[in-house]
C-alpha positions as CSV (number, residue, x, y, z in Angstrom):
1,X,0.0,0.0,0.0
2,X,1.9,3.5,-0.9
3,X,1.1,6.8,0.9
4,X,-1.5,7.8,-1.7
5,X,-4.3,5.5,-0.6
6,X,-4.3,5.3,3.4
7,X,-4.9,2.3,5.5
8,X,-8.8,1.1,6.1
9,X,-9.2,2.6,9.7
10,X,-12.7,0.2,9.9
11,X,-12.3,-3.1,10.9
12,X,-14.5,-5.9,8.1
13,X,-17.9,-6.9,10.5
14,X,-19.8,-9.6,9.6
15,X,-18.6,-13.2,10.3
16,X,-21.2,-14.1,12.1
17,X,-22.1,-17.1,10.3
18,X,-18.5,-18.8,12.1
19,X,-19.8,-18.1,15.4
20,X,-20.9,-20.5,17.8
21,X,-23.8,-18.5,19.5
22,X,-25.1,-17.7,16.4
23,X,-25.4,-21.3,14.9
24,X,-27.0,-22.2,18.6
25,X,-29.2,-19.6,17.9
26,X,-29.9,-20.7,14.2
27,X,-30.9,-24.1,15.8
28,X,-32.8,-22.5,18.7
29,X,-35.0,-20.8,16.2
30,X,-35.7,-24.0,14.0
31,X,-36.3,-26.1,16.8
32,X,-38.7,-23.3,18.1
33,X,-40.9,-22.3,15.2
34,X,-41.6,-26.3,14.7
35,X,-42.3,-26.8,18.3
36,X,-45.0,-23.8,18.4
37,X,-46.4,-25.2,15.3
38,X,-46.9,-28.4,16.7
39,X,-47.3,-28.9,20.4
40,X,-49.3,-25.3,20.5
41,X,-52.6,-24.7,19.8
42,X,-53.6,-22.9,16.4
43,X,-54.3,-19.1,17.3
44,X,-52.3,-19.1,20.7
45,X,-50.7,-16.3,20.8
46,X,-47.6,-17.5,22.4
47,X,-46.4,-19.2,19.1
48,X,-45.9,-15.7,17.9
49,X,-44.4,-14.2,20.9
50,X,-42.1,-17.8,21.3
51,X,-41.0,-17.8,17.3
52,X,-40.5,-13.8,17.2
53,X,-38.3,-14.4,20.6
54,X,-36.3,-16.8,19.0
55,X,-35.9,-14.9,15.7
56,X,-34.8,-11.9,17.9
57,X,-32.1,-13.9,19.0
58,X,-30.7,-15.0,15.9
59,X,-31.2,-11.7,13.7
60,X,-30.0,-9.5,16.7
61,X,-26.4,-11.5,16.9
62,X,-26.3,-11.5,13.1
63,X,-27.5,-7.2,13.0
64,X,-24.8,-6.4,15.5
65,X,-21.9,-8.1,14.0
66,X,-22.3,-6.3,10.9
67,X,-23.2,-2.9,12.4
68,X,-19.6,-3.9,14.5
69,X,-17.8,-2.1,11.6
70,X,-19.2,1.5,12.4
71,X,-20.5,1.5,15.3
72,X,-18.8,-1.0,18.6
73,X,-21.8,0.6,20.8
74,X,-24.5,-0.5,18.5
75,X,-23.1,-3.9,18.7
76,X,-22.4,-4.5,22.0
77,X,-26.6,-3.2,22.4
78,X,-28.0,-6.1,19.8
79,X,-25.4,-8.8,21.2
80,X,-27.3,-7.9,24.1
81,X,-30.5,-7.6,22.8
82,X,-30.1,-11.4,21.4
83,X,-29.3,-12.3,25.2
84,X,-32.5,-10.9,26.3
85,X,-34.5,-12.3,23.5
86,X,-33.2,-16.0,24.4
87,X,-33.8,-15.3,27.8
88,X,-37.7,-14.6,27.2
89,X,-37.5,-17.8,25.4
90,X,-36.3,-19.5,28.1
91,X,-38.8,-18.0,30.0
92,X,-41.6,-19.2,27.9
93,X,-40.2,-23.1,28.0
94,X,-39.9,-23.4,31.4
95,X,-43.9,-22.1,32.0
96,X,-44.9,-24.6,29.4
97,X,-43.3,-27.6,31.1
98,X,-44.7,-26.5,34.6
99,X,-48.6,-25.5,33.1
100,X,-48.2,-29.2,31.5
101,X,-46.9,-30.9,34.6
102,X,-43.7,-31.9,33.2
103,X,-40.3,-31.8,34.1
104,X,-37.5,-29.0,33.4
105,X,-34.0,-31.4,33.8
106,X,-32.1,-29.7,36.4
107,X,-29.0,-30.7,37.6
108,X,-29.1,-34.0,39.5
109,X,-31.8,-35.2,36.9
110,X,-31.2,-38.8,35.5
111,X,-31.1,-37.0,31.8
112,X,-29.2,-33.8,33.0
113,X,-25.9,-34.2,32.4
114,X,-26.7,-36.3,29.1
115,X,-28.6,-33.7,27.9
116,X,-25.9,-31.0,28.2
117,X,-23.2,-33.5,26.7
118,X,-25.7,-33.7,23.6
119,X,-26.1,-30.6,23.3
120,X,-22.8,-29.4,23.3
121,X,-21.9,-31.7,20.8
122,X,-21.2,-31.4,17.1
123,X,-24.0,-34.4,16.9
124,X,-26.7,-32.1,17.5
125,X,-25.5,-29.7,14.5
126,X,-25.9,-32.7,12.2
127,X,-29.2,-34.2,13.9
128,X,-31.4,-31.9,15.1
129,X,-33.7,-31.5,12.3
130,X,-34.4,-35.1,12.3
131,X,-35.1,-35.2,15.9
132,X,-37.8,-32.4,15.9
133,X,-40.4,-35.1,14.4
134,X,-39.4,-37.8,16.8
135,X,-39.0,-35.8,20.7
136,X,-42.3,-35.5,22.9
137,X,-42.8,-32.7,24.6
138,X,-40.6,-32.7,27.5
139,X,-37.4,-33.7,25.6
140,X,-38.5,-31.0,23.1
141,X,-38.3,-28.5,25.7
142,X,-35.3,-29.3,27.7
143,X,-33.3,-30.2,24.5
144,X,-34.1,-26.5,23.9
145,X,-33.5,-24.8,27.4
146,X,-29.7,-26.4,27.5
147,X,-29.2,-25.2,23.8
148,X,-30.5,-21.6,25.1
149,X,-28.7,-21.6,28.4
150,X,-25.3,-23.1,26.0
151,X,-26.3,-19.7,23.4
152,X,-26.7,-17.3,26.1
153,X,-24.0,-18.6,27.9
154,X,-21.7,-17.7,24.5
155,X,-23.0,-14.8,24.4
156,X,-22.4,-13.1,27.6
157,X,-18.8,-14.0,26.7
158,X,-19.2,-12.3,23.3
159,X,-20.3,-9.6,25.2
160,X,-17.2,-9.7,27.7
161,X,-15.0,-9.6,24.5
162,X,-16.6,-7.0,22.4
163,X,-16.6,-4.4,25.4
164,X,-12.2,-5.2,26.1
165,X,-12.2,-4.6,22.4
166,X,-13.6,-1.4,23.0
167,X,-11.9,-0.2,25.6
168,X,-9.0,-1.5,24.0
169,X,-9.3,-0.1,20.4
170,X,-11.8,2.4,21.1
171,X,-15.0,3.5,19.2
172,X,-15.1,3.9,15.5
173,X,-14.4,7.8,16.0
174,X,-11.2,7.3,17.6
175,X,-9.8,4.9,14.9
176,X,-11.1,7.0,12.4
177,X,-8.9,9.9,14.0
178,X,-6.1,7.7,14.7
179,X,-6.0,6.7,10.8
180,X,-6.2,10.4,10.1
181,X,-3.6,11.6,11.9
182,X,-1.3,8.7,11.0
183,X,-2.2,9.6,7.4
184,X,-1.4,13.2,8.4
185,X,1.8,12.3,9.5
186,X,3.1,10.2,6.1
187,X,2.1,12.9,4.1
């Protein structure tokens, strides 16, 4: 690169397809939108508030990685807002296997630490889909709390990182003046 054309001061954003959280995510929301469709009941309004929760999740993780190359604030906000969204989610899981009289699979469960194995697995990438058809209810759900408490887990950390890459790099203002004045000074 020769002093005419100056370094790019804004870092590429995207990549959000490589990230963990966001393929969790991806898999939160398919398993989601088939199990509102089919263990809810046509015109319950919590299969649009469960499937818009879920779709929050993915979209915001995927919004604020590509808003990451002008704006670190606006990022760090939707990573967050992603969190929140998976959270409701959880929320809304839980209440449907306690208003059906079934169990959530805490620790100290027969299926708890099987279930977290699973679901941290590269197995459930590959078979997930072919599960939905097959899991009742109560699998269904806590297949889908451990992959939410696995995303949301991910993404407090991406959360951890993007705000020590802010305070370590600063905000897009301050590399733009950075790459200014460095450009100022091999002129």
């Amino acid at each position: 690169m020769n002093n005419n054309h100056p370094h790019p001061f804004l870092p590429q954003g995207g990549g959000y397809r490589r990230l963990r959280a966001y393929k969790v995510a991806e898999m939160v929301y398919d398993l989601t939108y088939f199990f509102a469709h089919r263990f809810l009941e046509k015109g319950d309004r919590t299969i649009d508030q469960m499937v818009q929760a879920a779709r929050s999740g993915k979209q915001n993780i995927a919004e604020g990685s590509e808003a990451s190359t002008t704006s670190k604030e606006t990022e760090i906000k939707l990573t967050n807002v992603a969190k929140a969204s998976l959270e409701e989610l959880l929320i809304d899981y839980e209440d449907y296997l306690r208003v059906h009289g079934m169990e959530q699979w805490r620790q100290g469960h027969p299926r708890y630490d099987a279930m977290r194995r699973y679901a941290g697995s590269p197995q459930v990438d590959q078979e997930y889909r072919s599960l939905m058809e097959r899991m009742g209810e109560e699998e269904y759900c806590n297949l889908c709390i451990t992959l939410i408490h696995q995303a949301t887990y991910l993404l407090r950390q991406l959360i951890a990182a993007q705000q020590k890459q802010f305070l370590e790099q600063g905000g897009v203002r301050e590399q733009m003046t950075r790459a200014r004045l460095e450009y100022r000074k091999r002129q």
